[in-house]
C-alpha positions as semicolon CSV with decimal commas, in nm:
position;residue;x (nm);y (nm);z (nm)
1;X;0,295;1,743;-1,591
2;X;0,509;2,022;-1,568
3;X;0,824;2,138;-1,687
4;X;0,879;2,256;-2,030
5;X;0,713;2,033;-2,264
6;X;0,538;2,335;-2,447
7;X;0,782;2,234;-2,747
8;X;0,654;1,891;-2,807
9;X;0,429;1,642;-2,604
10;X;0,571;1,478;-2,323
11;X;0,726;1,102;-2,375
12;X;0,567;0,791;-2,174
13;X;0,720;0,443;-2,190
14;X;0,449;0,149;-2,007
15;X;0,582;-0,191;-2,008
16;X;0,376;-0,471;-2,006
17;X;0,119;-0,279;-2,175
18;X;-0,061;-0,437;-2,397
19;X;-0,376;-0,570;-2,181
20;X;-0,510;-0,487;-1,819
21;X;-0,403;-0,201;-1,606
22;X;-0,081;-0,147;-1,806
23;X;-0,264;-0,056;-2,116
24;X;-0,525;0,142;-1,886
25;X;-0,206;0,390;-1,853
26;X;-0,137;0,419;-2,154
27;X;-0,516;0,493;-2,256
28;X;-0,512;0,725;-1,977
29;X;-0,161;0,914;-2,032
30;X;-0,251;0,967;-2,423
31;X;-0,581;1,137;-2,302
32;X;-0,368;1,370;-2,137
33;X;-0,205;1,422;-2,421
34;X;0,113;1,245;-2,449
35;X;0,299;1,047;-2,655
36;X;0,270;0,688;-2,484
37;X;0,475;0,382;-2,620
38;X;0,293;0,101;-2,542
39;X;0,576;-0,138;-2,482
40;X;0,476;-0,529;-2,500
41;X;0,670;-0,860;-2,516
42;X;0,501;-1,016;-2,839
43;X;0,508;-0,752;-3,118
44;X;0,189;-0,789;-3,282
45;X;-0,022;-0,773;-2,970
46;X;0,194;-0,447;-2,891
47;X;0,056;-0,326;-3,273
48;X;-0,307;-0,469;-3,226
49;X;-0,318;-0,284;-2,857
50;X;-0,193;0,051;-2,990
51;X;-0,367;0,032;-3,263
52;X;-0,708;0,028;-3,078
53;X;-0,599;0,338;-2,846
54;X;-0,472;0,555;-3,127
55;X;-0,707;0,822;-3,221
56;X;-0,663;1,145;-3,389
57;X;-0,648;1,272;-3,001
58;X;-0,434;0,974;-2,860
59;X;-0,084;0,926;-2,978
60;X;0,004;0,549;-2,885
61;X;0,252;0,376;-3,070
62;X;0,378;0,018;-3,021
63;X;0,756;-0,070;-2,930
64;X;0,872;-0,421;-2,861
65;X;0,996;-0,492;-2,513
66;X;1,088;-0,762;-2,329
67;X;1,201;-0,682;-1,984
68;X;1,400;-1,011;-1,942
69;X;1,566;-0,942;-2,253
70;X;1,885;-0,705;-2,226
71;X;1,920;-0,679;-2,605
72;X;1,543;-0,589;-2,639
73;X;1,594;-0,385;-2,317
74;X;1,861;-0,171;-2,498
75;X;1,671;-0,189;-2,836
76;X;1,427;0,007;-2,686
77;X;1,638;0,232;-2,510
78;X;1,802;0,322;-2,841
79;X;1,456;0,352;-3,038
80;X;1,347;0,605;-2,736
81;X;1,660;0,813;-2,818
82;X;1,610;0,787;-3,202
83;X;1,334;0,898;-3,277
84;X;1,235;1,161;-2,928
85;X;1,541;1,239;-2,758
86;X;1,383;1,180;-2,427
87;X;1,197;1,049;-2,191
88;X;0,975;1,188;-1,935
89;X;0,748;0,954;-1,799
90;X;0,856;0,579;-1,727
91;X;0,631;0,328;-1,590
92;X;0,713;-0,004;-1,471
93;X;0,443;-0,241;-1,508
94;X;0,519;-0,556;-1,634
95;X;0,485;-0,820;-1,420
96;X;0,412;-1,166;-1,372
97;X;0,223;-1,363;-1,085
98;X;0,425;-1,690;-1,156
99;X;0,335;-2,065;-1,069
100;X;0,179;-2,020;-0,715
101;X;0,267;-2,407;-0,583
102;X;0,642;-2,347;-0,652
103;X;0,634;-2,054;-0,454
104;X;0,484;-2,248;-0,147
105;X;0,710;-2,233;0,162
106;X;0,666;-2,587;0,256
107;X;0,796;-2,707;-0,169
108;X;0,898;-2,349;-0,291
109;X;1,080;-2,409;-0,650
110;X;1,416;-2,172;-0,639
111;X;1,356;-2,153;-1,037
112;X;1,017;-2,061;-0,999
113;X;1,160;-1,800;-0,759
114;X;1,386;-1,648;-1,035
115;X;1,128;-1,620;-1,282
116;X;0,927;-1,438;-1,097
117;X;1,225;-1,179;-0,984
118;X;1,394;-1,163;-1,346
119;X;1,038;-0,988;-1,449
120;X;0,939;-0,820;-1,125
121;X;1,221;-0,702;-1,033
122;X;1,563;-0,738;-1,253
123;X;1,375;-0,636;-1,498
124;X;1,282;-0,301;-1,389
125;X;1,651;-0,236;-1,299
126;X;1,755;-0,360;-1,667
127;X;1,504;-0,093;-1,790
128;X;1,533;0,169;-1,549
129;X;1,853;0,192;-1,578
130;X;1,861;0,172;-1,994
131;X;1,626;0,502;-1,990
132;X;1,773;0,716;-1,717
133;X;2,000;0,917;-1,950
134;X;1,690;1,007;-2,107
135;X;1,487;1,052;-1,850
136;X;1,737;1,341;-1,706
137;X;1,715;1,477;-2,049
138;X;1,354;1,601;-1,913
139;X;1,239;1,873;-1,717
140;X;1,037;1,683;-1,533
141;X;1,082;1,330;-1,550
142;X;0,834;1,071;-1,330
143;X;0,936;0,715;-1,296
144;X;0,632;0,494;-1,161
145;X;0,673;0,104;-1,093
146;X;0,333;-0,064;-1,039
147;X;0,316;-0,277;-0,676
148;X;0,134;-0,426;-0,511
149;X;-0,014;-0,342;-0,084
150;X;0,084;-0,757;-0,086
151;X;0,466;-0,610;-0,091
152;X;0,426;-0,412;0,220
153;X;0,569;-0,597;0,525
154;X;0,401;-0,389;0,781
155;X;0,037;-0,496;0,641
156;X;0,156;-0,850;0,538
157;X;0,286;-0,911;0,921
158;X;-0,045;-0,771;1,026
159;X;-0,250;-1,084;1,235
160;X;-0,534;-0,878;1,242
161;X;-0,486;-0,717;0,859
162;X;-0,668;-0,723;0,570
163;X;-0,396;-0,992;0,419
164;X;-0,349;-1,259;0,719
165;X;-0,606;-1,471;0,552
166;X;-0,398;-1,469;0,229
167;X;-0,132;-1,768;0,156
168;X;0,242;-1,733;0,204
169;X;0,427;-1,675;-0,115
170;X;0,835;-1,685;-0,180
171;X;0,822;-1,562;-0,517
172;X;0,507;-1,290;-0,625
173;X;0,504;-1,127;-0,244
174;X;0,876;-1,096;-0,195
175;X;0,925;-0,943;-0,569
176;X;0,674;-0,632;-0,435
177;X;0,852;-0,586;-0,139
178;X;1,215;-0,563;-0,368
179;X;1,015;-0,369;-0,586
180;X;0,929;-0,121;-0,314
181;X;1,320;-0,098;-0,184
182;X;1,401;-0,059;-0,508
183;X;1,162;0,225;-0,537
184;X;1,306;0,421;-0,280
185;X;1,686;0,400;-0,369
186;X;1,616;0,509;-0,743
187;X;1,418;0,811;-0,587
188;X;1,724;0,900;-0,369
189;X;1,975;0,852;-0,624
190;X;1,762;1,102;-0,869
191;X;1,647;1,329;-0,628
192;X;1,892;1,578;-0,729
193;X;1,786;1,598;-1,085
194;X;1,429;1,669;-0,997
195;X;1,316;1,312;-1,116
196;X;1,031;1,176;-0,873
197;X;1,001;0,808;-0,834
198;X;0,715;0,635;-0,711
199;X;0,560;0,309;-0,647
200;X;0,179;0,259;-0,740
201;X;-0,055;0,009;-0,590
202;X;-0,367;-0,002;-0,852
203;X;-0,527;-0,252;-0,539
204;X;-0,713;-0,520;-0,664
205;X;-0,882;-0,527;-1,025
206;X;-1,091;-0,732;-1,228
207;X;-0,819;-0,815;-1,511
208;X;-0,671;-1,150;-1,630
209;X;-0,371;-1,119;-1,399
210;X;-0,682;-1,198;-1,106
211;X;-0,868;-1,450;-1,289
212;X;-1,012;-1,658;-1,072
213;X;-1,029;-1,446;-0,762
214;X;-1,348;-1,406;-0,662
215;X;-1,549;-1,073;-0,579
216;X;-1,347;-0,809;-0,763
217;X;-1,538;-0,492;-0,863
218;X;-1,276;-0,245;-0,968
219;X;-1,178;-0,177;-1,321
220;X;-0,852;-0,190;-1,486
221;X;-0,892;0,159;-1,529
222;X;-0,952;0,237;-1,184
223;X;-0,661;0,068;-1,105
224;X;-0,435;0,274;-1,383
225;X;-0,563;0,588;-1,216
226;X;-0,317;0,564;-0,913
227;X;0,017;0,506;-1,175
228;X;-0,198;0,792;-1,364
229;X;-0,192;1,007;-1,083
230;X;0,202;0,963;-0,994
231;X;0,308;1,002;-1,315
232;X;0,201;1,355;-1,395
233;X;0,273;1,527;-1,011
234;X;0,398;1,855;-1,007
235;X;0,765;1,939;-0,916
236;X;0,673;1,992;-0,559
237;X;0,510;1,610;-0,596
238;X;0,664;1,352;-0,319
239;X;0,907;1,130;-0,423
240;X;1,015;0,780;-0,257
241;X;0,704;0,670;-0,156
242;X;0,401;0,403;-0,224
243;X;0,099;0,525;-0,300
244;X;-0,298;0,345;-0,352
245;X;-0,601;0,468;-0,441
246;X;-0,689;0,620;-0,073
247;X;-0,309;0,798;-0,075
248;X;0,029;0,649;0,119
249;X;0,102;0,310;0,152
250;X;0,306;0,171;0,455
251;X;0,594;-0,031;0,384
């Protein structure tokens, strides 16, 4: 991370932190030696979650966030402001898979549809847009939002790809590909101000979000690594893009 932080520790915000790859990055950012909140929906997992990353040489403290909620949205916001003054590292990771028959083409369910979109993707707008003043209070603010390669059209539309075996989805799938669009018009818009924004694909993991899919190896923390990786690049870093374990991502 660069920029001048030598004052005080830099600021990270995860949402949806409080089990799999989203509490990975925290883990991983308070090794580095920031100051992560661990953002969660239910409050005392949040506490329980931090409270098992804090060490004397990881500074993780819970805040309550619900990513749906635009009162607990601003809450946060306001807390962030309080009690640092800024924000220099935001990463977007809550998510939610949502009921896979309703998102079926053949019976999709339009309110299984929204569900899945008020988390995946309003949601990242309602808090992306509640920490921007602080993030351009930083010298070198990184916004990550965690994807998934499912969201890219150009390997979804693939007949020959890695995903043409995998079922058609109106909800989940189509939320990654927002996600990604979204991804690259927050990255032009804060360009300017020397804010990078980035889209992470952790790939597949072995946490409870897959449960149930057979034949996954890689660790949460393997995963975190990529969001890891994209939230700490250097001011000549890229900005815009989607990025995976192996590097970019086509969209």
């Amino acid at each position: 991370m660069t920029g001048d932080t030598t004052a005080r520790p830099a600021t990270a915000l995860v949402t949806g932190a409080n089990q799999g790859i989203g509490r990975e990055i925290v883990a991983q950012l308070a090794e580095l030696g920031m100051t992560v909140l661990l953002a969660a929906r239910d409050p005392r997992r949040g506490e329980e979650a931090a409270a098992e990353l804090r060490s004397d040489k990881a500074d993780v403290r819970a805040i309550q966030l619900d990513v749906t909620d635009r009162a607990s949205v601003m809450a946060a916001a306001r807390h962030v402001g309080d009690h640092f003054g800024v924000l220099d590292v935001l990463v977007n990771n809550a998510g939610i898979l949502g009921d896979l028959p309703g998102q079926d083409p053949g019976g999709a369910e339009v309110d299984v549809v929204r569900e899945v979109f008020e988390t995946n993707v309003f949601g990242v707008i309602s808090v992306t847009t509640a920490m921007i003043p602080l993030l351009l209070r930083s010298a070198a603010g990184r916004v990550v939002n965690v994807t998934s390669g499912l969201g890219s059209l150009t390997l979804m539309s693939d007949p020959d790809g890695h995903f043409a075996r995998r079922p058609p989805s109106l909800a989940y799938v189509p939320s990654k590909t927002a996600l990604n669009s979204l991804t690259v018009q927050y990255a032009k818009a804060l360009r300017e101000h020397g804010i990078l924004v980035n889209a992470a694909d952790p790939g597949p993991c072995a946490t409870a979000f897959t449960r149930g899919v057979p034949g996954l190896t890689r660790t949460a923390a393997e995963g975190a690594a990529v969001a890891v990786r994209l939230a700490t690049l250097g001011p000549d870093g890229p900005t815009g893009g989607c990025f995976g374990e192996g590097g970019p991502l086509p969209w």
